[in-house]
Backbone as CSV, one residue per row, in Angstrom:
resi,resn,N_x,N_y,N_z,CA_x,CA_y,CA_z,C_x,C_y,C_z
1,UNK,-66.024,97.089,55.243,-65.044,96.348,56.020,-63.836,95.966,55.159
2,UNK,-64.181,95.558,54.007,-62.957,95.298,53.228,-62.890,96.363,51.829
3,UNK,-63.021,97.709,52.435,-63.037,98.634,51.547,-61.042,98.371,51.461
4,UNK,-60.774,98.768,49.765,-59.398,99.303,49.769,-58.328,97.842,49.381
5,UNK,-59.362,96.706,49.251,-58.416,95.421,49.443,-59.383,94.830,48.458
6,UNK,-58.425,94.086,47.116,-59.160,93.406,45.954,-59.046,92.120,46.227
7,UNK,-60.100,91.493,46.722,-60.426,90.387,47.481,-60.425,89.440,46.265
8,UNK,-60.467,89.985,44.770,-60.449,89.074,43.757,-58.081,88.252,43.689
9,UNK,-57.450,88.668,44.184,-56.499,88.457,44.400,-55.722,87.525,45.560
10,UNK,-57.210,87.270,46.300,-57.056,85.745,47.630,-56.692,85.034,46.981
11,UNK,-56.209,83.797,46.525,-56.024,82.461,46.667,-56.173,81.273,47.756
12,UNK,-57.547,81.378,47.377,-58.241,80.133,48.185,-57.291,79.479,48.620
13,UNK,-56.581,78.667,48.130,-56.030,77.673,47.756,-54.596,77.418,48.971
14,UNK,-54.255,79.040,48.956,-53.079,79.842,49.717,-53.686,79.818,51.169
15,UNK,-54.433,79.895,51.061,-55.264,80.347,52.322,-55.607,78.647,53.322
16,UNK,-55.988,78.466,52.671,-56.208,76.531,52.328,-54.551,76.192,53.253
17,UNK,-53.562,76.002,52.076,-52.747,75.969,52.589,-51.674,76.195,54.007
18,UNK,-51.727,77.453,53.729,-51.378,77.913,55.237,-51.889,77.787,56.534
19,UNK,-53.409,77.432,56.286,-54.468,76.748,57.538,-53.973,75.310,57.913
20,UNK,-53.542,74.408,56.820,-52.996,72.700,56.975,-51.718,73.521,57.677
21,UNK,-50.540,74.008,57.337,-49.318,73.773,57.943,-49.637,74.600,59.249
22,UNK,-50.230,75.418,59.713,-50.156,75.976,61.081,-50.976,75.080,61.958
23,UNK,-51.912,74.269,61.166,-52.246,73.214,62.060,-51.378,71.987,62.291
24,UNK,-50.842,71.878,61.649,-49.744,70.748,61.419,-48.763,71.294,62.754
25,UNK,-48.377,71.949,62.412,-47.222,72.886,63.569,-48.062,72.901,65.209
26,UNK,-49.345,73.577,65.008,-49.587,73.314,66.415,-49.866,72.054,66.705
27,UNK,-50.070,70.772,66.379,-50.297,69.605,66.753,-49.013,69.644,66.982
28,UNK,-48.045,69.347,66.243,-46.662,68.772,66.530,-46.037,69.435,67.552
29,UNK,-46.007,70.913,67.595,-45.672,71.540,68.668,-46.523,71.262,70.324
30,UNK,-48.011,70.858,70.231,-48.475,70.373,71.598,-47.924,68.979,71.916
31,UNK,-47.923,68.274,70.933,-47.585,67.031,71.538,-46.120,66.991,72.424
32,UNK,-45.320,68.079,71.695,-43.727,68.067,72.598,-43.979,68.478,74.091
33,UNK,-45.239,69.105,73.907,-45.399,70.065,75.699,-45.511,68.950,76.710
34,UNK,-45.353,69.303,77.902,-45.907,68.555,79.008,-46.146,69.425,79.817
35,UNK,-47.639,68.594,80.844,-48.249,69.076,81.744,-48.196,68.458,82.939
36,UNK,-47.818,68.851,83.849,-47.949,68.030,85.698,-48.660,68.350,86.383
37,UNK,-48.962,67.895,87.127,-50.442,68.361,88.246,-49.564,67.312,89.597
38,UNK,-49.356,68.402,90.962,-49.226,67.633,91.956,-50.238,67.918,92.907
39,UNK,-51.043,67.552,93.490,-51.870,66.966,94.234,-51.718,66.617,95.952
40,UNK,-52.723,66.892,96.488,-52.118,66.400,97.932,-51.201,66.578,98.693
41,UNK,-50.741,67.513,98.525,-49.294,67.910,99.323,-47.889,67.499,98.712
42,UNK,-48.287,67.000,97.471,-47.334,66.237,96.507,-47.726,64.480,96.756
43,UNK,-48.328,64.122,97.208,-49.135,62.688,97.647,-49.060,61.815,95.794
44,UNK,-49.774,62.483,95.208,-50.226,62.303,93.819,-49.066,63.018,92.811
45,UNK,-48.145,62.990,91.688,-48.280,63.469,90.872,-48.101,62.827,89.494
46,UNK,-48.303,63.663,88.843,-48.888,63.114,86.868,-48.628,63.919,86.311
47,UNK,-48.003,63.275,85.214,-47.561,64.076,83.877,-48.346,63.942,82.531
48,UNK,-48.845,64.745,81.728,-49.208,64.192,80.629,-48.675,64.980,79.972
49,UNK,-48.307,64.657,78.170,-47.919,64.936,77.173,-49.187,66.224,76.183
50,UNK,-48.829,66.516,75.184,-49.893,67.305,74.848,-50.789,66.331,73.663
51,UNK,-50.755,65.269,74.122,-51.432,64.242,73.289,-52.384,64.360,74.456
52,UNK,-52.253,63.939,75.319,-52.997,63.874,76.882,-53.036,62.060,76.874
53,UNK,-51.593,61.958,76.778,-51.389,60.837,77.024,-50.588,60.477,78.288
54,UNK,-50.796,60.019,79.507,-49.877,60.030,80.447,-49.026,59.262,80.667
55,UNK,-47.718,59.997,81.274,-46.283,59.791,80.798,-45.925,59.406,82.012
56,UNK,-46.504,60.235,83.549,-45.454,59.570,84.508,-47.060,59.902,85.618
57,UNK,-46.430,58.670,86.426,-47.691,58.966,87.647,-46.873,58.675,88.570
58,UNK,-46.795,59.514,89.527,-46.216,58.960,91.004,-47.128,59.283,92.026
59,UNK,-47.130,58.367,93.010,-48.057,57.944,94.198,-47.533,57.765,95.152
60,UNK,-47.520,58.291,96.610,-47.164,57.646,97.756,-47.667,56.720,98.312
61,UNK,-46.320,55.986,98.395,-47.069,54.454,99.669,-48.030,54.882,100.346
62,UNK,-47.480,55.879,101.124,-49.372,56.332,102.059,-50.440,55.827,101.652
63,UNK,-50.449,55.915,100.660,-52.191,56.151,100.097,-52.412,55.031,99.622
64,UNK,-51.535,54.211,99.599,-51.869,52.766,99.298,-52.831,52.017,100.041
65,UNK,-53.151,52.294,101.304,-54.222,51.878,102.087,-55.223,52.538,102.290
66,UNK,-55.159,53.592,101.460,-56.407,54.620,101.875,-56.940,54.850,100.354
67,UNK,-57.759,54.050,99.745,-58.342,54.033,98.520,-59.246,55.004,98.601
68,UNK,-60.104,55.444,99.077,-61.000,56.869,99.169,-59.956,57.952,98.685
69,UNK,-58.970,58.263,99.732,-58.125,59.042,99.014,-57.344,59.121,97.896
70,UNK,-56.915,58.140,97.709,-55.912,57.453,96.403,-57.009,58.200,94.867
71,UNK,-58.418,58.281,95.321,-59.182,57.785,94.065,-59.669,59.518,94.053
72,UNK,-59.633,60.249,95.211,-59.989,61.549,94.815,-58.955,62.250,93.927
73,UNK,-57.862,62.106,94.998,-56.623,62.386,94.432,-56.354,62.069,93.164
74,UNK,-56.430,61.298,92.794,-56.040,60.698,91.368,-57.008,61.468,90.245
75,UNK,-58.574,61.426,90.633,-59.367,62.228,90.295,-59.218,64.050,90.234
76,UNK,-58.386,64.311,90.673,-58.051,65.357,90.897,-56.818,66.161,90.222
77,UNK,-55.830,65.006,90.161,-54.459,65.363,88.825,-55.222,65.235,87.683
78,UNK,-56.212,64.089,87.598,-56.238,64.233,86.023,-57.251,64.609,85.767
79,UNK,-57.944,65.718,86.232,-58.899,66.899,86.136,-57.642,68.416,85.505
80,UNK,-57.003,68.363,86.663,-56.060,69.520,86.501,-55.536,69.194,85.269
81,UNK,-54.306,67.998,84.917,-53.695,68.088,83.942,-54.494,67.760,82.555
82,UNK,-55.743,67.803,82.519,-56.575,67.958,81.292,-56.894,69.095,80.853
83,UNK,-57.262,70.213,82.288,-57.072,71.338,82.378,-56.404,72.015,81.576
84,UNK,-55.091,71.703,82.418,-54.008,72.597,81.785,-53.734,71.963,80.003
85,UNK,-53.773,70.886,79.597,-54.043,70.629,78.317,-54.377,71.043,77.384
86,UNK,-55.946,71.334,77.825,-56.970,71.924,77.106,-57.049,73.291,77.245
87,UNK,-56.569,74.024,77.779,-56.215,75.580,77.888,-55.236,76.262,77.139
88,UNK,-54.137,74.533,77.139,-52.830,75.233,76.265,-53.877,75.199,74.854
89,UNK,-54.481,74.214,74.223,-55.068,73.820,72.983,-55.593,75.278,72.689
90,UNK,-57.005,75.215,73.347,-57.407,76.595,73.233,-56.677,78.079,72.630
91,UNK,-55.561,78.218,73.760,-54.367,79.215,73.471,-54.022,79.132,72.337
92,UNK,-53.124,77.997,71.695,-52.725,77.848,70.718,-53.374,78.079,69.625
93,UNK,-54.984,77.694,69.555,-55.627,77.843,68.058,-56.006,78.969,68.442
94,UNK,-56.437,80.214,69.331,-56.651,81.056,69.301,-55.048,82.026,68.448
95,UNK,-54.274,81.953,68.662,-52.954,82.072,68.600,-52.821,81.762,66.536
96,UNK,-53.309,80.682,66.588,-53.591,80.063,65.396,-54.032,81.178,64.141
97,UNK,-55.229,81.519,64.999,-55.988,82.395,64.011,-55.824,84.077,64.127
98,UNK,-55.377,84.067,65.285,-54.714,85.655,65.218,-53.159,85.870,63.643
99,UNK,-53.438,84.637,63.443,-51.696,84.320,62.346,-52.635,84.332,61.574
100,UNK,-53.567,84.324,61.132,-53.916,83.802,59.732,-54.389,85.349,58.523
101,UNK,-53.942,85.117,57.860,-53.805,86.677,57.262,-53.912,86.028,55.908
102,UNK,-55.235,85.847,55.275,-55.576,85.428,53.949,-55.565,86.941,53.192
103,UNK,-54.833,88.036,53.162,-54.739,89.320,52.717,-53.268,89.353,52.121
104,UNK,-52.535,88.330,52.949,-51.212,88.359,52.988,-50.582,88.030,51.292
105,UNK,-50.338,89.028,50.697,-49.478,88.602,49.216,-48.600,88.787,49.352
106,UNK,-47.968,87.502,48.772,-46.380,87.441,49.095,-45.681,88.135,47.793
């Protein structure tokens, strides 16, 4: 598998390295993302950040009297926008490690 490549010429260390800053980068780069989930005919919607911290919730008066619904609904954006969160995450470190090239001499 690693016929042809003098594996005595890695630098751990390099390798090490370049794993901290591409993780560094994809954290900093998810946290700028945002995710929305609208709900209900647009009844519900929510924003979260790629922290999965939420940023904006809007609700219709409607549903202000109808707590059964209010609570599925609500249950329901922030299913999706965890979703979509955790899919971008996924993506990204998959993405992550398709970059990582400890072969790479500069």
């Amino acid at each position: 598998m690693f016929e042809g490549i003098d594996l005595s010429k890695i630098n751990l260390g390099d390798v090490m390295n370049q794993v901290q800053d591409m993780a560094a980068k994809a954290k900093e780069d998810g946290a700028n993302q945002i995710f929305t989930s609208s709900v209900g005919g647009g009844m519900i919607k929510m924003s979260i950040n790629g922290n999965s911290e939420v940023i904006d919730l809007q609700v219709d008066d409607s549903l202000l009297e109808d707590k059964d619904s209010l609570q599925i609904l609500l249950i329901s954006a922030m299913n999706d926008v965890l979703k979509q969160s955790d899919d971008s995450k996924k993506a990204m470190a998959m993405n992550m490690m398709g970059g990582l090239n400890p072969f790479n001499n500069k």
